[in-house]
C-alpha positions as CSV (number, residue, x, y, z in Angstrom):
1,X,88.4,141.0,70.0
2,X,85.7,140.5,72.7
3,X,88.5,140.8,75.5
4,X,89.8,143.9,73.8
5,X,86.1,145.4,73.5
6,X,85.1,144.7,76.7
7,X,88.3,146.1,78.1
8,X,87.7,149.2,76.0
9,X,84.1,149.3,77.4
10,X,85.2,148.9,80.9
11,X,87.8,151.8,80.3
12,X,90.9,150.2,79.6
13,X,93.7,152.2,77.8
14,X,94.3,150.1,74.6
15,X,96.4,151.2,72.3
16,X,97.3,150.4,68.0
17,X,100.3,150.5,66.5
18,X,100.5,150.0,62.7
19,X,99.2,147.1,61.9
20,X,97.3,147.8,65.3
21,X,95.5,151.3,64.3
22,X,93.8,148.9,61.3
23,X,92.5,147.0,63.5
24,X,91.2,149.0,66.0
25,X,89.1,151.1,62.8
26,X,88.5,147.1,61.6
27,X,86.7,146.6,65.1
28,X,84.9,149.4,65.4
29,X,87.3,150.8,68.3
30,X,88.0,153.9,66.5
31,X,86.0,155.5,63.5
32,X,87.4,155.6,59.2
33,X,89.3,152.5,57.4
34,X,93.5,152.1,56.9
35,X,94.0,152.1,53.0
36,X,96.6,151.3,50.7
37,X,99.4,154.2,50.7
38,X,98.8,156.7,47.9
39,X,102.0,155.7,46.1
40,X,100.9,152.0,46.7
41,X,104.4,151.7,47.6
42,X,105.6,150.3,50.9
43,X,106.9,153.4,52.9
44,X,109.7,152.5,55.6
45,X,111.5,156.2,56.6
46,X,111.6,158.7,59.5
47,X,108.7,161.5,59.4
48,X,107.9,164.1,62.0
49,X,104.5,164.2,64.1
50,X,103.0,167.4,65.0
51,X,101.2,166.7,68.4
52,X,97.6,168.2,68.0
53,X,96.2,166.8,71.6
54,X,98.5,166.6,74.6
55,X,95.6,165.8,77.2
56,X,95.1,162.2,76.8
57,X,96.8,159.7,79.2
58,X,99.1,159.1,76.6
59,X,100.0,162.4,75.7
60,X,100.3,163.8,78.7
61,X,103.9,164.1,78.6
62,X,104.1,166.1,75.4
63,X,103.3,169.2,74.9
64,X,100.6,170.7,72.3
65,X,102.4,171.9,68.7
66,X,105.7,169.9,69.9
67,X,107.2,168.1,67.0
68,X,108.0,164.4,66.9
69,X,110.7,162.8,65.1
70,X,108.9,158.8,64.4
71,X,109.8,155.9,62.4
72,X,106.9,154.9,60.0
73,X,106.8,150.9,58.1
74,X,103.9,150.4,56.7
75,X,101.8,149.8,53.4
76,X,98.5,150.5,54.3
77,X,98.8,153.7,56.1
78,X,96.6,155.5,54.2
79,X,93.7,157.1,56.9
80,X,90.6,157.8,55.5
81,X,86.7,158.9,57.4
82,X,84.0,160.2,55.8
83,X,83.7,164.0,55.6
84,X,81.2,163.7,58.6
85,X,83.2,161.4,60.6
86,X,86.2,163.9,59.8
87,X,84.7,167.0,60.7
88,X,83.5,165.3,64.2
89,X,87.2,164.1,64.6
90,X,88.1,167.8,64.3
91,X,85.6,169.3,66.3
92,X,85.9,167.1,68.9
93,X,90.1,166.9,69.4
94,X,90.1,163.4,68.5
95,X,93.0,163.7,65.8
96,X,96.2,163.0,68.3
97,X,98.9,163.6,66.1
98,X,99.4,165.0,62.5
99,X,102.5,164.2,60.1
100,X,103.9,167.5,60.2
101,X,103.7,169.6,57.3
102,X,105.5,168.1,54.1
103,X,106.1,164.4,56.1
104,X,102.8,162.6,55.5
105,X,104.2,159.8,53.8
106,X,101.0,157.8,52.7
107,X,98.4,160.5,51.8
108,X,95.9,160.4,55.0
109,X,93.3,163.1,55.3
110,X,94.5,166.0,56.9
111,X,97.8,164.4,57.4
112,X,96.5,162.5,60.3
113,X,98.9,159.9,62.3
114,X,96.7,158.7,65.5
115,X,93.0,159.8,67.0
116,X,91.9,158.5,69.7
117,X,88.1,157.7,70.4
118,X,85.3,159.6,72.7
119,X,86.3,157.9,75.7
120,X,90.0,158.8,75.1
121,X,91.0,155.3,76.3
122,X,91.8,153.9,72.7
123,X,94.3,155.4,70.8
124,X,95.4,154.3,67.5
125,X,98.7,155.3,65.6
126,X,100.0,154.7,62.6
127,X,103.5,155.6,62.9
128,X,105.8,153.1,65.5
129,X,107.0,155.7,68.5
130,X,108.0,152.4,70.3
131,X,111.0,152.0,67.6
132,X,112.9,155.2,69.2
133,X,112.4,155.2,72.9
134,X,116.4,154.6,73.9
135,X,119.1,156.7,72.9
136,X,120.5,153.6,71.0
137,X,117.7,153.2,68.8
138,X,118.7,157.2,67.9
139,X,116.1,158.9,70.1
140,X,113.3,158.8,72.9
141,X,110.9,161.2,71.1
142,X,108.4,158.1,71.2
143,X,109.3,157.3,74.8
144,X,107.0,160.0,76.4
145,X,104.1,158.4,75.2
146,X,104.7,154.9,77.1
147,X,105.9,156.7,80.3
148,X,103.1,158.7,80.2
149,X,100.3,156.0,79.7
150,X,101.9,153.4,82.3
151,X,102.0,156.7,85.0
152,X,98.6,157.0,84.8
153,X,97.9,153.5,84.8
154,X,99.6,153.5,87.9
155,X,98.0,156.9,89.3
156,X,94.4,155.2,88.7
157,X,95.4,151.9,90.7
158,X,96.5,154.2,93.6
């Protein structure tokens, strides 16, 4: 974790997927806790994702409001911050991406998928966009998000 840290310190786009987003909240990366889903029941389905932020390097190729289709697997996926962290998230555009109305399949506050921190370098997600990035996996609604963060990766080398 002191590699990923530093990196994060230093600017470096790190990003958490599932398991990934608990760690990142674990570490201190990215503000609230992962919980147990409200159902306490493993949750493995399609949802949609409302994106709330599409001016981050990795939502750059979305577009504010567009709707997501995403694969979710998880069993702690339950986001949770203190009111005054929450508020801050919300004030600050730091929620990324929502479950879209009536799709928030573990109870997190405010229905919220992924925030990103102050820096907007570390994002963390709780749904799996990398699971539907070909048109054989049934979709690239998640592929934007890749192509966007490696253009910009390449955009800051030049």
């Amino acid at each position: 974790m002191a590699a990923i840290r530093n990196k994060a310190a230093q600017g470096g786009r790190i990003l958490g997927i599932c398991n990934g987003f608990q760690i990142l909240t674990e570490a201190g990366l990215l503000p609230g806790a992962l919980m147990r889903n409200s159902g306490l029941n493993f949750v493995c389905r399609e949802v949609l994702l409302k994106v709330e932020n599409a001016d981050t390097v990795f939502t750059r190729s979305y577009t504010k409001g567009q709707l997501l289709r995403c694969p979710v697997a998880h069993h702690d996926g339950n986001y949770f911050a203190e009111p005054q962290t929450l508020k801050s998230l919300e004030d600050n555009a730091q929620v990324v991406l929502r479950y879209a109305e009536g799709t928030n399949p573990n109870g997190s506050i405010n229905d919220i998928a992924g925030i990103i921190n102050e820096g907007g370098n570390v994002l963390g997600m709780m749904p799996h966009p990398e699971n539907l990035i070909e048109d054989a996996h049934g979709g690239k609604d998640g592929r934007a998000l890749f192509e966007a963060a490696l253009n910009n990766l390449s955009a800051d080398a030049a």
